[in-house]
N, C-alpha and C positions, 0 to 999 in steps of 0.2 A: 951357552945352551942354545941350540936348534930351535927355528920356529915351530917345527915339528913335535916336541915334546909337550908342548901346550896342547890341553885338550880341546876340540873348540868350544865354545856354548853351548849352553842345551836351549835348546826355543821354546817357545812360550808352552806350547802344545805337552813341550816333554816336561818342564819345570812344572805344570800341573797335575799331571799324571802320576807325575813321583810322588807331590806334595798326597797326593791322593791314597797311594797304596802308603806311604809312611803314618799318613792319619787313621788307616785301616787295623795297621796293626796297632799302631798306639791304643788307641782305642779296646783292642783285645788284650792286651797287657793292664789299662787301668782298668780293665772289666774282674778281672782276675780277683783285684783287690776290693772290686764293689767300687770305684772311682768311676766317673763319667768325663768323658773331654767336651768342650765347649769350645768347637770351631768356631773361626772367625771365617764369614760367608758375606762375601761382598760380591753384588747384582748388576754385573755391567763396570763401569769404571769408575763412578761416584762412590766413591766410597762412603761420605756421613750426609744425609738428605734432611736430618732434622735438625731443629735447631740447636739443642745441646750438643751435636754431633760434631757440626760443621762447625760450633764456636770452639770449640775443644781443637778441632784440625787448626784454624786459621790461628788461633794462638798461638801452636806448636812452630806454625810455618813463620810466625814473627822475628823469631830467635834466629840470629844470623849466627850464633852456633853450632845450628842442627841442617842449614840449609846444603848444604853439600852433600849430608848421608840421607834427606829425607827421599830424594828421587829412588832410590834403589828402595826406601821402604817402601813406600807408595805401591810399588811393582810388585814387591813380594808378597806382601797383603792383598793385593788384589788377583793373585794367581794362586791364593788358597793356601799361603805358605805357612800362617798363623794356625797349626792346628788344636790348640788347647791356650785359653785363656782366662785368664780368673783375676777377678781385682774384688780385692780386699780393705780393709782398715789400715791406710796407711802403704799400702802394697799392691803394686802387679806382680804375678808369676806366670810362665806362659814356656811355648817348648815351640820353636819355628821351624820348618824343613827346609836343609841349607843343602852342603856335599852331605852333611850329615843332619841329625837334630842337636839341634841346642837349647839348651833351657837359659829363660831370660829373667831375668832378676828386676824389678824397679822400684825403690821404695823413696815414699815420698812422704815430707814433714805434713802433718796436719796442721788446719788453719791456727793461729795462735787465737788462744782466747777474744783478744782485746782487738782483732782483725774482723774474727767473724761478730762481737759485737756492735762493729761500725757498720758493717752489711748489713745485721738487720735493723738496725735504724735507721739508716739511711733505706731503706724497702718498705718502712712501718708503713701497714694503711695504704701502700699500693699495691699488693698481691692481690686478688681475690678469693682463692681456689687452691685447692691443692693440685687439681690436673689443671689449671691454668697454669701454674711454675713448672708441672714437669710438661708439660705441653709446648711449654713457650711462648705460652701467648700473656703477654706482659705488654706492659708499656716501653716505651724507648729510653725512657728515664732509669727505668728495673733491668733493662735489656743491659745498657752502659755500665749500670753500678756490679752486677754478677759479673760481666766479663771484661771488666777494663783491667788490662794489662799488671797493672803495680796494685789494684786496689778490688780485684776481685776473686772468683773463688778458685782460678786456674794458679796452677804450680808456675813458680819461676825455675829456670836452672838450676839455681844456687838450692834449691830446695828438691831434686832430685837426684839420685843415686842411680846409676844403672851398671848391672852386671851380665856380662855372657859368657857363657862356655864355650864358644868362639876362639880361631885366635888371633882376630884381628883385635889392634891392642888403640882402636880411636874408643875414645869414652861412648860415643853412640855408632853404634856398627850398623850395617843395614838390617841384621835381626832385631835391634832393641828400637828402630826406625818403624821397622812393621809393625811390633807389640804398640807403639803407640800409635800408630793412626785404628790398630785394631779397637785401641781403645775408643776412638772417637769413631765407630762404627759398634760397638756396643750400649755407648749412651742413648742410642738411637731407638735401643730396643728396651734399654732400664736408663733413661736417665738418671734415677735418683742413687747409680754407683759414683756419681759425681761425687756427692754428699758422703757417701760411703766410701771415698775413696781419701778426701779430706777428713774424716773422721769431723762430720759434724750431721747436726738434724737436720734435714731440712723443713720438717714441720717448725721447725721453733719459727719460721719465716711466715710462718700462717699465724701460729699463737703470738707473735709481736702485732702482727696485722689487726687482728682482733681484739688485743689487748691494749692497743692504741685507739681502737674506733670506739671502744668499750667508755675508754676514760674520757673521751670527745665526748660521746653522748651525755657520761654521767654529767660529768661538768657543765654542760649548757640547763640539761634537767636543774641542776641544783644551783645555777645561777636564775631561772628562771622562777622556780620558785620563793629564792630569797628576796627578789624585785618585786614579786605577788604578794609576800604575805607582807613586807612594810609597807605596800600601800592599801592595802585592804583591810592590815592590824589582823590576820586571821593565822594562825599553826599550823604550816604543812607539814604536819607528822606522819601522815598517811602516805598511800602512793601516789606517785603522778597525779594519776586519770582519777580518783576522788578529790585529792588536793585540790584540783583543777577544779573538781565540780563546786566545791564548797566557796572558791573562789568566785567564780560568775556567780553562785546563788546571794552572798554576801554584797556582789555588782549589784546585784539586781535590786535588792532589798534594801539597801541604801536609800531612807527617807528622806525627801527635799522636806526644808524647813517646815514644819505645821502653822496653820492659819489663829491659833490660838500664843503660838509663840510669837508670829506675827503681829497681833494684836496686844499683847503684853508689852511689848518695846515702847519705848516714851514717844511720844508724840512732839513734834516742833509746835510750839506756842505761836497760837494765831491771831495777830492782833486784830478786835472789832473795831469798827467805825468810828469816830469820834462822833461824843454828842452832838 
């Protein structure tokens, strides 16, 4: 075959454009049915600026799996190519503008039980906030345990499925390249599809937090009180802050020996003088 029957590239200019009128009409097709599309809109060429964004990206790029088709994603997400996106329980779906559209499939295993119970334990009592975790503003210790490679809440490989209507036949094509960094430019906007996407809560990372400092507190209360009332001989049955009072008032009122029992005590025999 002739160099000549190759068409050449389209350049940046024209690959946006397209991507542009294909998302146009898209859009008037799921209008039809009452559907909305949720373009992916990326500002310059940073694709994910916060922190759930970028940890999502830099995990992706870890896998020397993906690093060969992630350049062409990169590109096509950033020229508007992702025009509808949706992530689910367990599930991305999404449609990218290529020679044609494709629809892209991604489904991914949810945390296993006994994984997301070591996360939150391992986080007890250092959250704060609930817009502190989807903010990211955590400590380095919280920051490590959420995003560490084998032991936090990002997908491995082995734990993702990816389908296109494509027909290039690599397991990640440069469509299903784009849907995921789209994803890690939508965390940006809802972090908490992270959670939603591992099918887990992420409040339960608040209610461990609370429910740890909760038990912290009871237990020094009710250690404190047990050390007050054996030595004061007094029943902390009440709350605290009476507890407490009845205690100092019991301090206080504690009588030193009386001058009558003082005098009652025998006396050491005192010999007189010889005749």
């Amino acid at each position: 075959m002739s160099w000549w029957n190759y068409a050449p590239k389209p350049s940046v200019s024209e690959v946006r454009a397209r991507a542009a009128r294909e998302a146009q009409r898209l859009a008037k097709r799921r209008a039809k049915t009452g559907r909305k599309t949720s373009a992916v809109v990326i500002d310059g060429r940073t694709i994910a600026r916060t922190f759930w964004g970028k940890a999502w990206c830099e995990n992706l790029e870890s896998y020397r799996d993906y690093e060969y088709r992630l350049p062409r994603g990169r590109s096509y997400v950033r020229n508007g190519a992702v025009l509808d996106l949706e992530i689910r329980p367990g599930s991305i779906a999404a449609v990218v503008s290529g020679t044609s559209l494709y629809d892209v499939e991604i489904k991914i295993k949810p945390v296993a039980a006994a994984h997301w119970s070591r996360i939150k334990t391992r986080c007890a009592g250092q959250i704060g906030s609930l817009i502190e975790l989807l903010e990211g503003r955590l400590s380095d210790q919280v920051l490590q345990i959420v995003t560490h490679r084998e032991q936090g809440l990002f997908p491995k490989p082995a734990e993702i499925e990816m389908t296109c209507s494509c027909p290039d036949w690599a397991t990640m094509c440069k469509h299903v390249a784009a849907v995921m960094y789209g994803v890690g430019a939508r965390f940006d906007q809802e972090p908490q599809l992270l959670f939603t996407l591992r099918k887990v809560d992420h409040e339960d990372l608040i209610t461990q937090a609370a429910t740890v400092e909760v038990s912290r507190r009871s237990g020094r209360k009710t250690l404190e009180s047990e050390d007050l009332g054996s030595v004061f001989g007094v029943e902390l049955a009440a709350s605290p802050p009476a507890a407490r009072s009845r205690v100092k008032k019991a301090a206080r009122k504690s009588p030193a020996p009386s001058k009558a029992k003082a005098r009652g005590r025998r006396q050491p025999l005192r010999r007189g003088k010889s005749a």
